[in-house]
VOKE-293766 format. One record per residue: residue number from 1; residue in three letters; x negated, y negated, z negated of N, C-alpha, C in turn. Coordinates in Angstrom, 3 decimals. Example, Ala and Ser with C-alpha at 12.3 -4.5 7.8 and 13.67 -1.06 7.14 Angstrom:
2
nr rest n.xx n.yy n.zz ca.xx ca.yy ca.zz c.xx c.yy c.zz
1 Ala -13.190 5.690 -7.800 -12.300 4.500 -7.800 -13.200 3.300 -7.800 $
2 Ser -12.850 2.250 -7.080 -13.670 1.060 -7.140 -12.900 -0.030 -7.870 $
This chain:
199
nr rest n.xx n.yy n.zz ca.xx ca.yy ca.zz c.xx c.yy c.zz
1 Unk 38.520 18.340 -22.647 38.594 17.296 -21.626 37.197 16.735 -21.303 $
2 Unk 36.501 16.944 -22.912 35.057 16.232 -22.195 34.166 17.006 -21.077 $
3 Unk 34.358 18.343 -21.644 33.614 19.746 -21.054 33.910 19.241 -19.389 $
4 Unk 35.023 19.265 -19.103 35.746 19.430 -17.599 35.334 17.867 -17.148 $
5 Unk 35.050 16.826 -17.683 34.372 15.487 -17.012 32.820 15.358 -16.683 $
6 Unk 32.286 16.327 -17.650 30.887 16.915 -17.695 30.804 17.569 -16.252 $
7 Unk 31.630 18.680 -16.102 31.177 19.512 -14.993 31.679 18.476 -14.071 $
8 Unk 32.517 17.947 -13.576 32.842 17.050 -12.886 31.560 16.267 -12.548 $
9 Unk 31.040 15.710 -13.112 30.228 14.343 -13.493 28.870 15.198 -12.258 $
10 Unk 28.281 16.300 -12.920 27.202 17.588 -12.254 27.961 17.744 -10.736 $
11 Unk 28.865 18.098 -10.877 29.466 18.165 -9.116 29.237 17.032 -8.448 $
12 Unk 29.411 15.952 -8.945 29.270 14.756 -8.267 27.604 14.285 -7.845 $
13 Unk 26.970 14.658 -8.599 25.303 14.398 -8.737 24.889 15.485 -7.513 $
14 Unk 25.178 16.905 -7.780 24.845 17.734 -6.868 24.936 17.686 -5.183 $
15 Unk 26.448 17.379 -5.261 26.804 16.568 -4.229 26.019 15.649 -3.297 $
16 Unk 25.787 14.503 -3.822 24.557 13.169 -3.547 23.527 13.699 -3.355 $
17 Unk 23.348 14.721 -4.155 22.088 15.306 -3.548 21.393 16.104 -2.540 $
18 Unk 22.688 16.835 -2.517 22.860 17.616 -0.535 23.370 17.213 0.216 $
19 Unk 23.907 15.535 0.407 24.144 14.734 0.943 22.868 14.507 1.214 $
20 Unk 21.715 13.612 0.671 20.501 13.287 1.067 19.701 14.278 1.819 $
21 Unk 20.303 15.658 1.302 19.469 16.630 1.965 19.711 16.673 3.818 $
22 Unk 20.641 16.275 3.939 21.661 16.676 5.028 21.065 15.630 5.977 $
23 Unk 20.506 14.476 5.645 19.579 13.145 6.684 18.864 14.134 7.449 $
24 Unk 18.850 13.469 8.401 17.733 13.869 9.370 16.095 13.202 9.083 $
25 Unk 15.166 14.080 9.421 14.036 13.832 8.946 13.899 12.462 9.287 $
26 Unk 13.868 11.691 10.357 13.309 10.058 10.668 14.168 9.233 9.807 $
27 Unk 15.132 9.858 8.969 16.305 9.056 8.199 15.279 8.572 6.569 $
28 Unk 15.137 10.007 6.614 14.360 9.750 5.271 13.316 9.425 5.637 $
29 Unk 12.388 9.774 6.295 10.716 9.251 6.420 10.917 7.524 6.563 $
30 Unk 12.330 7.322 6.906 12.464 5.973 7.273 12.724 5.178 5.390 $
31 Unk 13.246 6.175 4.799 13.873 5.888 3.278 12.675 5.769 2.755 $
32 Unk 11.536 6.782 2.471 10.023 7.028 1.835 9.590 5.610 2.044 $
33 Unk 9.735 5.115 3.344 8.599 4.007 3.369 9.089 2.881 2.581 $
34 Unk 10.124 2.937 1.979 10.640 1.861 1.440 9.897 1.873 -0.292 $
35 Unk 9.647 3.150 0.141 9.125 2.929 -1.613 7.943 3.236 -1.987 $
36 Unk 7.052 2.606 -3.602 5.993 2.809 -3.763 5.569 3.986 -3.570 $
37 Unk 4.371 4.153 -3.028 4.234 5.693 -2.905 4.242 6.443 -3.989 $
38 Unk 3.840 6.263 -5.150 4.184 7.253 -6.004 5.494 8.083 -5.949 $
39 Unk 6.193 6.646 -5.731 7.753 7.494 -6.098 7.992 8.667 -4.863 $
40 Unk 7.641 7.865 -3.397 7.573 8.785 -2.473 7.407 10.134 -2.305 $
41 Unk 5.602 9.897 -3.227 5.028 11.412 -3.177 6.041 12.167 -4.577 $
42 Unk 6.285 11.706 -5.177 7.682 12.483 -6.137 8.477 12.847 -5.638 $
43 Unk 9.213 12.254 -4.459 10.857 12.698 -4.001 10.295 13.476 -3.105 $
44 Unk 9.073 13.795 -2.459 8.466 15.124 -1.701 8.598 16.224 -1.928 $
45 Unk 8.266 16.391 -3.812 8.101 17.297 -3.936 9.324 17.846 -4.406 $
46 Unk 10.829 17.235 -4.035 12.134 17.742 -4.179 12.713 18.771 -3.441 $
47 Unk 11.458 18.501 -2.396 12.193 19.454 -0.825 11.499 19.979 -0.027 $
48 Unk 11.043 21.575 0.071 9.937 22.083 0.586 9.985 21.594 2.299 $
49 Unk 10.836 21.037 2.748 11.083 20.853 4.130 10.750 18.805 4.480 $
50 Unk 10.594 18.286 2.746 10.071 17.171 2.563 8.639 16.769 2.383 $
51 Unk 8.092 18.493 2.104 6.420 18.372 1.140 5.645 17.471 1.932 $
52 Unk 5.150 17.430 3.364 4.290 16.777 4.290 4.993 15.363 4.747 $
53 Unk 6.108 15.725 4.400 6.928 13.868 5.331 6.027 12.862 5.073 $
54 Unk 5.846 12.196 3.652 5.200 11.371 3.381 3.757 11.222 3.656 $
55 Unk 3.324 12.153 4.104 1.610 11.573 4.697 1.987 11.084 6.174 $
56 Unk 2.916 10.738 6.743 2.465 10.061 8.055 3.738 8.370 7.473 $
57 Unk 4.160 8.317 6.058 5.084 7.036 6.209 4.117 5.843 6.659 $
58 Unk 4.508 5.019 7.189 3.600 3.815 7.675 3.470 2.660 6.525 $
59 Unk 4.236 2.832 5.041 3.466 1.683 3.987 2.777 2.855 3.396 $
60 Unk 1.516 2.174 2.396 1.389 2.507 1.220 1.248 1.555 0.397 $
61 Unk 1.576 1.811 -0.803 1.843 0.743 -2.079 1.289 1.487 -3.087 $
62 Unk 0.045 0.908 -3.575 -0.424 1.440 -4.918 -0.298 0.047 -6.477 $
63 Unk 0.062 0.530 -7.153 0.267 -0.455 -8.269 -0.303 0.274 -9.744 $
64 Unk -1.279 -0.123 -10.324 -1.559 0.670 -10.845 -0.714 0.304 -12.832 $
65 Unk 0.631 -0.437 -12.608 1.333 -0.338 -13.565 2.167 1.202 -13.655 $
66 Unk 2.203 1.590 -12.472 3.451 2.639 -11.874 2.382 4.256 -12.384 $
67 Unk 1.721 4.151 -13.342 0.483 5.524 -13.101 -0.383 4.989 -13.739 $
68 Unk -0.458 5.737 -14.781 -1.445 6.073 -16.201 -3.062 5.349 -15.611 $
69 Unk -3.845 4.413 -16.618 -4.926 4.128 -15.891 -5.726 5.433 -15.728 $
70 Unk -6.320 6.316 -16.188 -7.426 7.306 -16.266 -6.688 8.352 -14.718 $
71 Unk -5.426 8.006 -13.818 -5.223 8.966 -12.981 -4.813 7.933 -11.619 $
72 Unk -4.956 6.715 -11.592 -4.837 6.057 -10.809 -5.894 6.050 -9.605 $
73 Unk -7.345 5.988 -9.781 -8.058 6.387 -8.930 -8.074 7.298 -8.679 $
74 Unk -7.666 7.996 -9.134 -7.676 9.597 -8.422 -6.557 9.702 -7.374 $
75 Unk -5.638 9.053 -7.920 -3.942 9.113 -7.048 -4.245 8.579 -5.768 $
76 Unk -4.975 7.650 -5.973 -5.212 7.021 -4.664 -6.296 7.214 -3.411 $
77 Unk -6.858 8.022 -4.015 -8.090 8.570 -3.434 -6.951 10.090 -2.945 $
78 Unk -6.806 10.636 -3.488 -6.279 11.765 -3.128 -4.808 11.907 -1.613 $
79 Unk -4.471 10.166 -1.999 -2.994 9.928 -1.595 -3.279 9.221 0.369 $
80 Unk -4.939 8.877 -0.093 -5.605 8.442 1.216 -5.645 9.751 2.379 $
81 Unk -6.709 10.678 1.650 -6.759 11.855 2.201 -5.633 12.668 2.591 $
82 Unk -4.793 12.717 2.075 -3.791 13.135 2.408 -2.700 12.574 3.857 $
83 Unk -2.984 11.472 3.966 -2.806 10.344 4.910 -3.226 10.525 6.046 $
84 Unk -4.816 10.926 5.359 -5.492 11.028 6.691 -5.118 12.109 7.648 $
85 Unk -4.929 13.647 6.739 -4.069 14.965 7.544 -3.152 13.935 8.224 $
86 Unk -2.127 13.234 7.678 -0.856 12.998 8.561 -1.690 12.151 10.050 $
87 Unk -2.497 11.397 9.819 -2.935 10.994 11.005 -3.305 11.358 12.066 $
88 Unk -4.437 12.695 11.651 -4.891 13.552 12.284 -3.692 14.473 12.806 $
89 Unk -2.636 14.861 12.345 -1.391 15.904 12.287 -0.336 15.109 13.534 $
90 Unk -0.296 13.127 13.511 0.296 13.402 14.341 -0.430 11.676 14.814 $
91 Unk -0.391 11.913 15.952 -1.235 10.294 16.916 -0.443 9.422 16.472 $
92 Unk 0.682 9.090 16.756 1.597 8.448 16.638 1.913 7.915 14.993 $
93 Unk 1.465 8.348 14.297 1.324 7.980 12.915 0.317 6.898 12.536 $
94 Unk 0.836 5.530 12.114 0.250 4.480 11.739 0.046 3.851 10.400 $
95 Unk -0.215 3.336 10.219 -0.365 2.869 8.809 0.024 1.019 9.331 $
96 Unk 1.218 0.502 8.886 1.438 -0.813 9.272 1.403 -1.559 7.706 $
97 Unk 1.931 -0.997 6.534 1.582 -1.962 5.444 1.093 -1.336 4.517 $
98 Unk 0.134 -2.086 3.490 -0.695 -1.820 2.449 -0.840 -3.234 1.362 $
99 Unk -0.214 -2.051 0.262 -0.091 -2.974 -1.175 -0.863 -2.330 -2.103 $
100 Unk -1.988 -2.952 -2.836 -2.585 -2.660 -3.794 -3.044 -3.476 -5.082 $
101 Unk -2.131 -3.439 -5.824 -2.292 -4.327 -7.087 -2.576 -3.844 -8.139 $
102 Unk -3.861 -4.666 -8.360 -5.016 -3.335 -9.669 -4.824 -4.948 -10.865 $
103 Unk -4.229 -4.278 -12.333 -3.713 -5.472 -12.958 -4.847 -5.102 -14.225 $
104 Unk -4.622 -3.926 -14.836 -5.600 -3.272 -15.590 -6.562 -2.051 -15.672 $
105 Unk -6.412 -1.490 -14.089 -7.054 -0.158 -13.795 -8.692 -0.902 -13.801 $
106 Unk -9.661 0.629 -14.283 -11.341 -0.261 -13.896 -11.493 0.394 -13.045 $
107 Unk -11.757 -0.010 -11.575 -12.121 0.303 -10.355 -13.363 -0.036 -9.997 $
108 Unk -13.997 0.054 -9.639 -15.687 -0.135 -8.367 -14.923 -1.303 -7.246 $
109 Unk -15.888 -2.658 -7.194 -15.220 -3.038 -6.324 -15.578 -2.652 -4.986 $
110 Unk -16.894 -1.121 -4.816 -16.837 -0.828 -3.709 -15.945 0.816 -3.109 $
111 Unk -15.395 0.657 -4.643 -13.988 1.581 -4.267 -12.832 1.355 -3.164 $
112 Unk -12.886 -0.498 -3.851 -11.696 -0.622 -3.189 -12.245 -1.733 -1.737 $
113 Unk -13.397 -1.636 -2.063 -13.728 -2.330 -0.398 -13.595 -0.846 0.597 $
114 Unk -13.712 0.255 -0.275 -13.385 2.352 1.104 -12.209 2.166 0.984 $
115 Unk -11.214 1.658 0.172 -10.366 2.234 0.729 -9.203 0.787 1.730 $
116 Unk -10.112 -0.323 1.538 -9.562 -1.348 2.747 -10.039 -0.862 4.016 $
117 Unk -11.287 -0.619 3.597 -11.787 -0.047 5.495 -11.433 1.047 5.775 $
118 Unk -10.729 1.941 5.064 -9.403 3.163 5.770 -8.063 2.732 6.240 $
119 Unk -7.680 1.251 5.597 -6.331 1.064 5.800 -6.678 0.174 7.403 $
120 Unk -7.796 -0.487 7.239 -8.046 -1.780 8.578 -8.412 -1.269 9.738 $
121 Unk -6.456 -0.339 10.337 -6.676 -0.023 11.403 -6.195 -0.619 12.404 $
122 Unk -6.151 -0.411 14.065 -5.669 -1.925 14.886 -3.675 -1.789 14.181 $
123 Unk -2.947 -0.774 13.551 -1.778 -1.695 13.827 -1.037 -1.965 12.611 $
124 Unk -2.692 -2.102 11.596 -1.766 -2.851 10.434 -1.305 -4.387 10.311 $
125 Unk -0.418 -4.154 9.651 0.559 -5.680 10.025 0.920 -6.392 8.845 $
126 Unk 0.546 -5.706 7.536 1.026 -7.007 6.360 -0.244 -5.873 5.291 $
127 Unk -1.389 -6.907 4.883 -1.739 -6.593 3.741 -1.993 -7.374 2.302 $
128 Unk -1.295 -6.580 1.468 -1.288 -6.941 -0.120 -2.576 -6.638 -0.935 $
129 Unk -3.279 -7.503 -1.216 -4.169 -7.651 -2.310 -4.536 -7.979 -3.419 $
130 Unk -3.979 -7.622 -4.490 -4.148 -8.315 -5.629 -5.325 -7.946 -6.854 $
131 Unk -6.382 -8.180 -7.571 -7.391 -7.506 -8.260 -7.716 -8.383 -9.624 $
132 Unk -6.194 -8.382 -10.119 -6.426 -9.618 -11.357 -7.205 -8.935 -12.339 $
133 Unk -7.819 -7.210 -12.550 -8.403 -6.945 -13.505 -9.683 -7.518 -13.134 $
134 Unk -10.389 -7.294 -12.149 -11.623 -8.116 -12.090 -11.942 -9.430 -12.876 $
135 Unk -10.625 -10.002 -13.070 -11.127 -11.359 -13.802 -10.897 -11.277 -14.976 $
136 Unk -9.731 -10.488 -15.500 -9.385 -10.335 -17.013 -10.123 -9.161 -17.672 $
137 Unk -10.921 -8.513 -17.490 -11.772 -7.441 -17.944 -13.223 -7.900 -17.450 $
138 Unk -13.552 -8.102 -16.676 -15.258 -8.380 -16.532 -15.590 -10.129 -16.385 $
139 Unk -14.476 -10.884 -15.985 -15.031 -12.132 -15.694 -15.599 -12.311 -14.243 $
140 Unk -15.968 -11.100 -13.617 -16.344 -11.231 -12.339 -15.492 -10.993 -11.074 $
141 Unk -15.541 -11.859 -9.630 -14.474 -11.746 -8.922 -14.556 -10.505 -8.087 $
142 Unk -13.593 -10.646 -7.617 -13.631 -9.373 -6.433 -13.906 -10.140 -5.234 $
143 Unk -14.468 -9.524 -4.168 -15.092 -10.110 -3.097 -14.477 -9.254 -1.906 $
144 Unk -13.299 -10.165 -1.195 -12.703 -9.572 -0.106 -14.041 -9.433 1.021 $
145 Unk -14.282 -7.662 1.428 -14.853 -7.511 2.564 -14.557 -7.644 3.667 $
146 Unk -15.409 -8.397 4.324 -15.104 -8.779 6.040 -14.316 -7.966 6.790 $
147 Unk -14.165 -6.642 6.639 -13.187 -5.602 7.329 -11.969 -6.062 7.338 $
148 Unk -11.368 -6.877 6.116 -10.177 -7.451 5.931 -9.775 -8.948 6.745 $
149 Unk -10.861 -9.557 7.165 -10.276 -11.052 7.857 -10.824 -10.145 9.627 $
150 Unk -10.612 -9.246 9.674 -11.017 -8.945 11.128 -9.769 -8.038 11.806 $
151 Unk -8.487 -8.448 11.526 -7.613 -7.206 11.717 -6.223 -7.904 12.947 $
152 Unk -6.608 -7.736 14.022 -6.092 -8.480 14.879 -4.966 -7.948 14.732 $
153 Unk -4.131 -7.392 14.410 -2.678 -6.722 14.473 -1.821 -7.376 13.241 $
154 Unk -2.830 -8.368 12.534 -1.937 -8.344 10.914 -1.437 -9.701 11.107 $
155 Unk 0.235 -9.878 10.638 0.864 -11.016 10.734 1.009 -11.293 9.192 $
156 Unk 0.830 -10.881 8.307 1.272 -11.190 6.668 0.133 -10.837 6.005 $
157 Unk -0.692 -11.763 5.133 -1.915 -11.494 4.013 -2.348 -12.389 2.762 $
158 Unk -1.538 -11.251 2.107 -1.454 -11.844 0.592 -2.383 -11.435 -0.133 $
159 Unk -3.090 -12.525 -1.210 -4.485 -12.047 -1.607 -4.193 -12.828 -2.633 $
160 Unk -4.988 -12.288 -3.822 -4.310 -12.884 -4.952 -5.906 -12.359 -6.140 $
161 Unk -6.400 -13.130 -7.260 -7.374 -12.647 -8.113 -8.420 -12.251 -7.464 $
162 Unk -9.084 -13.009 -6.936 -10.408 -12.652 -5.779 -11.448 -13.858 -5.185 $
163 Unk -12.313 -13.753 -4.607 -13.496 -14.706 -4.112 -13.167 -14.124 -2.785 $
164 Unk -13.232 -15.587 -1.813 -13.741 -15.320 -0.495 -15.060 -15.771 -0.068 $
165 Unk -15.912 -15.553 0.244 -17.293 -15.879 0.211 -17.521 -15.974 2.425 $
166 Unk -18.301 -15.074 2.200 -18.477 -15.473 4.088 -17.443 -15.220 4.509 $
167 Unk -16.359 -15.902 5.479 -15.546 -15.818 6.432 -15.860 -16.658 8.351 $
168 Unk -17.307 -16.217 8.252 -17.748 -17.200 9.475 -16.595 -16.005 10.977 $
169 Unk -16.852 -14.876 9.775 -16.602 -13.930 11.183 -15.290 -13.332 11.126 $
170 Unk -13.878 -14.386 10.835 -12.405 -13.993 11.392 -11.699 -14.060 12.562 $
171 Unk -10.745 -12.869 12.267 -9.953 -12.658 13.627 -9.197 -12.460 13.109 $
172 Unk -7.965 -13.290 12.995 -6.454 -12.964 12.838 -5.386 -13.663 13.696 $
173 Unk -5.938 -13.329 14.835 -4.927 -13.556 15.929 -3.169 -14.123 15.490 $
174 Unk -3.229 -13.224 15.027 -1.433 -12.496 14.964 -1.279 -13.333 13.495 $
175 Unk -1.990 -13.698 12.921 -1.492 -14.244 11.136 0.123 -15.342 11.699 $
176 Unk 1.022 -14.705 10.761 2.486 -15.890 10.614 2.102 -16.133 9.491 $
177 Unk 2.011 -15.492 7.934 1.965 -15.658 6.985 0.837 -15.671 5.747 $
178 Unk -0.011 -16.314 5.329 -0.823 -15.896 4.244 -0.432 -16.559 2.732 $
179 Unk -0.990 -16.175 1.766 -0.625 -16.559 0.532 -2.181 -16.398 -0.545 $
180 Unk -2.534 -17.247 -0.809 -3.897 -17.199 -1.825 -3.471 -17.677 -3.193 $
181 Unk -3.573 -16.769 -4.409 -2.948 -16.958 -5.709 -4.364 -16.636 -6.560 $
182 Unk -5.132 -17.488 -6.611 -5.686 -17.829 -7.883 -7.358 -17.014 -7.289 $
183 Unk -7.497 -17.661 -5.862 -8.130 -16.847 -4.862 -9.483 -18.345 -5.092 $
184 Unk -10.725 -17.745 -5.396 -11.348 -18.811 -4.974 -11.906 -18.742 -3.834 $
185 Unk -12.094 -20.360 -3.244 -12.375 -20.333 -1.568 -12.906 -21.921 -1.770 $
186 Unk -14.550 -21.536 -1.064 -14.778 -23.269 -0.724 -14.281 -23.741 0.407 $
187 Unk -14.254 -25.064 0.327 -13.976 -25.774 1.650 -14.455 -24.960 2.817 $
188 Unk -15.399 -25.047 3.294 -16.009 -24.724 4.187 -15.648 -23.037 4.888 $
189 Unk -15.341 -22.858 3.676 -15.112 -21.056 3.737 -13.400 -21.035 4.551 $
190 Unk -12.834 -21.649 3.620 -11.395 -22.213 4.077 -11.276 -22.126 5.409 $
191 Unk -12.115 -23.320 5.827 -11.811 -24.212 7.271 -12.080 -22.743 8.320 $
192 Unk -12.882 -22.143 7.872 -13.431 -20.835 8.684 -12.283 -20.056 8.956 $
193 Unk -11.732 -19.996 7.933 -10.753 -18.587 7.511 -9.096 -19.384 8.464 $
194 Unk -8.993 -20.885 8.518 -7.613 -21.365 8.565 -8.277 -21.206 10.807 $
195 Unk -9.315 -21.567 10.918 -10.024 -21.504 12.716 -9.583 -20.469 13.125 $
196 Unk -10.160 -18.901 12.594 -9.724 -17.767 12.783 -8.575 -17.078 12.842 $
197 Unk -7.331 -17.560 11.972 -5.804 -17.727 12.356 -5.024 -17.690 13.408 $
198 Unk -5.819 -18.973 14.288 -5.133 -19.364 15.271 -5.625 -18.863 16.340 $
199 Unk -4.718 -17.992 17.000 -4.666 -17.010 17.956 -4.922 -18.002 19.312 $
């Protein structure tokens, strides 16, 4: 009886699974974006007719809890380029959100100032920043680059474990939402950054 609930149990899994197969491509490319890319670029490699989907999804989400530290820069460097084919592969391919939360990875902070100025294109629309290793491993902040307060398309910007230093020169037209978590900002820098907001 157990044998025959077993195979049962496999029919049922198999099933779900050529069920998913059976979506139409904008079904799933629409499913991918929902998830961190890692997992994304994993469920790619389930389906030779899936391998390329994910370089044109419009989030990326890097977390570097989700991926071993010593392969995280690489993932992401590799996961850019790869991006970039989809861009080049099709016009119409955008990049609208970007999450990157570095908690214990050691990064260059002019790693991750290349790979903001790949994401800060006109129709990104919500970016995630978080760089709490900078403060819990070196003591020193991360310094959001100007590429990031200049992104007229972005309505959501969450920034979190970081220094804002010059902000004379923002444009965020479009901002509905921001969030600063443990972000230092002088007055003055502030008043700059809250002017530039307002569309």
């Amino acid at each position: 009886m157990a044998k025959k609930r077993r195979k049962v149990h496999k029919a049922a899994k198999f099933m779900a699974a050529d069920l998913i197969s059976q979506l139409p491509d904008h079904v799933i490319h629409h499913i991918l974006s929902f998830l961190p890319t890692i997992y994304a670029v994993r469920m790619s490699l389930l389906s030779r007719r899936w391998r390329r989907m994910w370089y044109s999804i419009p989030t990326l989400k890097f977390n570097d809890n989700q991926i071993k530290e010593e392969l995280f820069y690489n993932f992401v460097e590799q996961c850019l380029k790869h991006r970039l084919m989809g861009i080049r592969g099709n016009t119409t391919s955008v990049i609208t959100r970007f999450e990157l939360d570095i908690s214990h990875c050691r990064v260059e902070s002019s790693q991750v100032d290349r790979w903001l100025s790949f994401v800060a294109q006109p129709h990104l629309k919500e970016l995630h920043v978080e760089m709490d290793t900078f403060y819990s491993r070196r003591g020193i902040p991360y310094y959001l680059p100007q590429v990031a307060l200049n992104l007229t398309s972005l309505t959501i910007l969450n920034l979190g474990y970081m220094e804002l230093q010059d902000c004379s020169q923002v444009n965020l037209p479009c901002l509905k939402s921001m969030s600063l978590t443990s972000v230092d900002v002088e007055a003055e820098v502030l008043h700059n950054l809250i002017l530039g907001c307002s569309g």
